[in-house]
Structure formats: C-alpha cells, structure tokens
N, CA, C and O atoms as CSV, one atom per row, in Angstrom:
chain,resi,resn,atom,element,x,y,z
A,1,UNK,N,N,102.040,96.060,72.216
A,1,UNK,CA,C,100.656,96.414,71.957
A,1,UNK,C,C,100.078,97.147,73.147
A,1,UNK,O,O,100.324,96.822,74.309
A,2,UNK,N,N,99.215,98.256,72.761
A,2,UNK,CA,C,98.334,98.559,74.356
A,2,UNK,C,C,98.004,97.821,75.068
A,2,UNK,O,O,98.262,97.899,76.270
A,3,UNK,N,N,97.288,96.819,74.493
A,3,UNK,CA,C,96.432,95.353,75.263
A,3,UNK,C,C,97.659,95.315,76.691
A,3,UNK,O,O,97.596,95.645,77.875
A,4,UNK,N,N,98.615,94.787,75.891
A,4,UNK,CA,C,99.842,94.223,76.463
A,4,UNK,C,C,100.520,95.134,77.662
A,4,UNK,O,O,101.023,94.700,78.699
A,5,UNK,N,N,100.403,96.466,77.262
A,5,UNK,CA,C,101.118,97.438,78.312
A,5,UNK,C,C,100.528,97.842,79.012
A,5,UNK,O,O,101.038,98.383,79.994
A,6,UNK,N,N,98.775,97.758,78.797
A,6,UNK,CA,C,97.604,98.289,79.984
A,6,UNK,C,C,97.928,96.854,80.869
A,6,UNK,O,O,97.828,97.109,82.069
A,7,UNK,N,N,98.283,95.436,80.624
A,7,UNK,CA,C,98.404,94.653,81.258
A,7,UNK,C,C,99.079,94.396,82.668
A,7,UNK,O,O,98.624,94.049,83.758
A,8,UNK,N,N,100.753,94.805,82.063
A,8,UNK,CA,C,102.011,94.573,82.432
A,8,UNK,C,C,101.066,96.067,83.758
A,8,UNK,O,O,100.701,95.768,84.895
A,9,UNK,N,N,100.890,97.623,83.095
A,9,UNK,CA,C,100.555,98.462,84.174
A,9,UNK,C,C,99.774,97.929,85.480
A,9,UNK,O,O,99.959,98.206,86.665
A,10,UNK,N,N,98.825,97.057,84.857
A,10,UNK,CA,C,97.669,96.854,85.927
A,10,UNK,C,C,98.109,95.757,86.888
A,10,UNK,O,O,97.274,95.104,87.513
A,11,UNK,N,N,99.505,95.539,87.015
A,11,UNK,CA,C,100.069,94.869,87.732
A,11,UNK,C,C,101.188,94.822,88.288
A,11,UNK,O,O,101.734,93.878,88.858
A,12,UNK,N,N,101.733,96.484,88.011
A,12,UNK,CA,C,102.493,97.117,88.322
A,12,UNK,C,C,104.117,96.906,87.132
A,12,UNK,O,O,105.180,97.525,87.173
A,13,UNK,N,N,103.872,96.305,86.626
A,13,UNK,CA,C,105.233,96.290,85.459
A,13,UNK,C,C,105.120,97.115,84.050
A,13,UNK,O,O,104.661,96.952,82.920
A,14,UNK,N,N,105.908,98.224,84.907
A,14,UNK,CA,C,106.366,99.126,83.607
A,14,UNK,C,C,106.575,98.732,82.175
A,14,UNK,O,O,106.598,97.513,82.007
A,15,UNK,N,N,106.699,99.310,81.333
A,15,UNK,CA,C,106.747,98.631,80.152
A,15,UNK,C,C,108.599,99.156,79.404
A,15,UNK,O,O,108.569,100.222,78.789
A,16,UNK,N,N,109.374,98.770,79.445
A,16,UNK,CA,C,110.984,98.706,78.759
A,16,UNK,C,C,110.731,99.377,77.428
A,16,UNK,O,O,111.608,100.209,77.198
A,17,UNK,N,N,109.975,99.303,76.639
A,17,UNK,CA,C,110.057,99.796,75.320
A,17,UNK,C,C,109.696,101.295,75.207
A,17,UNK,O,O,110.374,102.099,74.568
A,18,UNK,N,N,108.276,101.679,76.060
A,18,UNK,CA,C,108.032,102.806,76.185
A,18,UNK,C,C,108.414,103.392,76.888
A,18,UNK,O,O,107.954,104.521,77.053
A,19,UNK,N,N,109.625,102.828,77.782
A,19,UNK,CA,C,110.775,103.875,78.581
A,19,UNK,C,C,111.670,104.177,77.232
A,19,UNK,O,O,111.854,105.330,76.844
A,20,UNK,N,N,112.180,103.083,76.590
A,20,UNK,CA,C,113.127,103.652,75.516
A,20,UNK,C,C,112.553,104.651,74.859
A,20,UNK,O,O,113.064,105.769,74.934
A,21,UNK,N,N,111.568,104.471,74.213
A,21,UNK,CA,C,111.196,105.624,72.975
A,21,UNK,C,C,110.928,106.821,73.461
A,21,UNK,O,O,111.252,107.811,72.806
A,22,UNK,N,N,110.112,106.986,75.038
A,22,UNK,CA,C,110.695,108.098,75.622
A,22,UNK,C,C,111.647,109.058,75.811
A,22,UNK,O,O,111.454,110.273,75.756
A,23,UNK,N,N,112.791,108.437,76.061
A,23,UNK,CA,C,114.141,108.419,76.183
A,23,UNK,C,C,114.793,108.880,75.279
A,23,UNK,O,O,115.483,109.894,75.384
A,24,UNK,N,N,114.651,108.124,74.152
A,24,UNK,CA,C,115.159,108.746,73.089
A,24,UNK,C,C,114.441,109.635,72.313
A,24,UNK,O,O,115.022,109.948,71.274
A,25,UNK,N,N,113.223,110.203,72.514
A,25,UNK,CA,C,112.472,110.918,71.530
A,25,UNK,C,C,112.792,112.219,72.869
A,25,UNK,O,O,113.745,112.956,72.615
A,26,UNK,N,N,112.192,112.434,73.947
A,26,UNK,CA,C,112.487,113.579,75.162
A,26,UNK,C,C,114.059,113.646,76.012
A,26,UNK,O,O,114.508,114.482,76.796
A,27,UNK,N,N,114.409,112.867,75.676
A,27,UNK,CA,C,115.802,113.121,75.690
A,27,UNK,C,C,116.738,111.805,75.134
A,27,UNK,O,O,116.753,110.618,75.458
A,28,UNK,N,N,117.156,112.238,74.594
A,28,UNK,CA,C,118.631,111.919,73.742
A,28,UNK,C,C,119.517,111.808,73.819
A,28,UNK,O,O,120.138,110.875,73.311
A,29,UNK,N,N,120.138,112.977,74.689
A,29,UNK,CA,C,121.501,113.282,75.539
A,29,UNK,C,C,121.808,112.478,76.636
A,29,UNK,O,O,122.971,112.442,77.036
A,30,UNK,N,N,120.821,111.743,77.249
A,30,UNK,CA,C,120.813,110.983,78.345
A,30,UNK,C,C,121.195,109.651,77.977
A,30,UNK,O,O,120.861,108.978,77.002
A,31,UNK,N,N,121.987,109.384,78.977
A,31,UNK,CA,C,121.908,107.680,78.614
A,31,UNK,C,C,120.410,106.735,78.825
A,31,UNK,O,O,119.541,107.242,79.534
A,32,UNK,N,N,120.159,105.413,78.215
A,32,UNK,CA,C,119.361,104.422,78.912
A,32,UNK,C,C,119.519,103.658,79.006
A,32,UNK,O,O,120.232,103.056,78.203
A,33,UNK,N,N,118.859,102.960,80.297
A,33,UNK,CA,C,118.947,102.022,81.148
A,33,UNK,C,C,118.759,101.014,80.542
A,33,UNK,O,O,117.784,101.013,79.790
A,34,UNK,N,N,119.585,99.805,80.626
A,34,UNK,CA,C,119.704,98.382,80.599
A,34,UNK,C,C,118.476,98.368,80.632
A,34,UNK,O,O,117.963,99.438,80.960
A,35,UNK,N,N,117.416,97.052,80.280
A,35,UNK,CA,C,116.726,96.467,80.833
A,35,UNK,C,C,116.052,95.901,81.994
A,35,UNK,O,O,114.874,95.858,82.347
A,36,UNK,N,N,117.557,95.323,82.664
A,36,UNK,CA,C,117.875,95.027,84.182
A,36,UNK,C,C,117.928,96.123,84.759
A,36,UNK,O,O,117.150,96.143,85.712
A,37,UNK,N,N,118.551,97.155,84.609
A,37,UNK,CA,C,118.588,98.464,85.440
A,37,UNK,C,C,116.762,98.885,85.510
A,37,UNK,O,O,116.210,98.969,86.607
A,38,UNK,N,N,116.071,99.092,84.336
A,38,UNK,CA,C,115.128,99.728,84.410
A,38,UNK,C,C,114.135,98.663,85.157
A,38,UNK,O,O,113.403,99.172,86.005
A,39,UNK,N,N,114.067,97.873,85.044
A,39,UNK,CA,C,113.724,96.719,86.278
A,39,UNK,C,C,113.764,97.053,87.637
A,39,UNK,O,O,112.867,97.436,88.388
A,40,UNK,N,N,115.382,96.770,87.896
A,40,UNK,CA,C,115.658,97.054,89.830
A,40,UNK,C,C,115.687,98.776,89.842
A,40,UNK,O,O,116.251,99.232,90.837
A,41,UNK,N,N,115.160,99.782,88.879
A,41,UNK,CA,C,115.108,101.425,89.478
A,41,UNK,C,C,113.340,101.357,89.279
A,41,UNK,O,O,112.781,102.396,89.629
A,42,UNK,N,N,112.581,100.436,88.846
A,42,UNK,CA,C,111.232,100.470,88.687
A,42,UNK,C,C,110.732,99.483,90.355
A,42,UNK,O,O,109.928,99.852,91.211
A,43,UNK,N,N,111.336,98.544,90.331
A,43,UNK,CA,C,111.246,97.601,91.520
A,43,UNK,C,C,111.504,98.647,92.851
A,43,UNK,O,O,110.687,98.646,93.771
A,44,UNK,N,N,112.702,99.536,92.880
A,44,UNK,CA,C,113.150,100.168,94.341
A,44,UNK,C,C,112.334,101.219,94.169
A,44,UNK,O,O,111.870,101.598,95.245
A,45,UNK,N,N,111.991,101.813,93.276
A,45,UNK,CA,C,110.851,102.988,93.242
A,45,UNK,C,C,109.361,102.777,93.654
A,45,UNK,O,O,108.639,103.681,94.077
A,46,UNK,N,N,108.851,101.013,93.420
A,46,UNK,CA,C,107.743,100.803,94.272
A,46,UNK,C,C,108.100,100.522,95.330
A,46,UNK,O,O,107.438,101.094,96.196
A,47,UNK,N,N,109.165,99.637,95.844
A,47,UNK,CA,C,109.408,98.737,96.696
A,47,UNK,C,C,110.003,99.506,98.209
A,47,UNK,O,O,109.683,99.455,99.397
A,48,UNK,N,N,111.173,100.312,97.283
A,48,UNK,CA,C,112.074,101.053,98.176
A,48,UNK,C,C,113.197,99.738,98.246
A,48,UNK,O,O,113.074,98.708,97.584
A,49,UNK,N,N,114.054,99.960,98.983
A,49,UNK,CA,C,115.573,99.380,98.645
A,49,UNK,C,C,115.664,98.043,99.176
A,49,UNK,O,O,116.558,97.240,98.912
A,50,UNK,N,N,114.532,97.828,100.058
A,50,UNK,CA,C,114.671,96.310,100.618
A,50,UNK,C,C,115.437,96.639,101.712
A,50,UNK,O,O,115.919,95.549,102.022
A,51,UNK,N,N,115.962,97.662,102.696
A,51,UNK,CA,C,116.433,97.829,103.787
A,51,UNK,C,C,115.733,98.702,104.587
A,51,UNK,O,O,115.531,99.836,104.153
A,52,UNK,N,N,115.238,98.324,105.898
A,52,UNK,CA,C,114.341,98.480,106.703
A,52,UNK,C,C,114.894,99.633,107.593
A,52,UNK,O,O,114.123,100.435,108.120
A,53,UNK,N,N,116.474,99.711,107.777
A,53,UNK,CA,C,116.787,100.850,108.467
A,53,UNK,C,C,116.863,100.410,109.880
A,53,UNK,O,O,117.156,101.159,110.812
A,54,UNK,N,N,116.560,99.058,109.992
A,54,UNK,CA,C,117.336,98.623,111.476
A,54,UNK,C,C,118.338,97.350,111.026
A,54,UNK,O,O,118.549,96.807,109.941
A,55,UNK,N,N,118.902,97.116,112.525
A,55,UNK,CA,C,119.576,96.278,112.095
A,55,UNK,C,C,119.889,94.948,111.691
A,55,UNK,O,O,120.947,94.405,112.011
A,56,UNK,N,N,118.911,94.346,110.924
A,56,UNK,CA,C,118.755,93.396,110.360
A,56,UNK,C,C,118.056,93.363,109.195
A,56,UNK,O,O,117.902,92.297,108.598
C-alpha cells in the first residue's frame, strides 16, 4: 500500500516490491536481486561498506 511504502521511506527502508516491478517493467533483461541482496545493496548505499579504511 502507499500508506505502507511512504512509511518503510520515511525511515529509510526501501520498498522490495517496487524495486521488482521496476525491474521488470524498465528492464527485463536484467537480473533481480534477492530480497537479501536488495537489502545489504540498499543498507551499503546508505551506510557504505562498514569499513572505515584504517586498520581496524
């Protein structure tokens, strides 16, 4: 529902379904992402990779 996906946005969680229908309606040819994948590439895209670039 919108309700539901203005929600998940306003708290930073993408919504899985409207990546699929994306996906498959603007491209087709492409593969899509697991669930879990679209998760940890939505998570490292806010987050970044969780490695700080020194050594620890």
């Amino acid at each position: 529902t919108y309700l539901g996906q203005a929600a998940r946005l306003m708290v930073g969680l993408p919504d899985y379904g409207t990546y699929v229908a994306h996906m498959r309606a603007t491209h087709p040819d492409l593969p899509v992402m697991s669930e879990t994948e679209f998760f940890r590439n939505r998570q490292e895209a806010r987050y970044g990779s969780g490695r700080s670039g020194g050594c620890c």
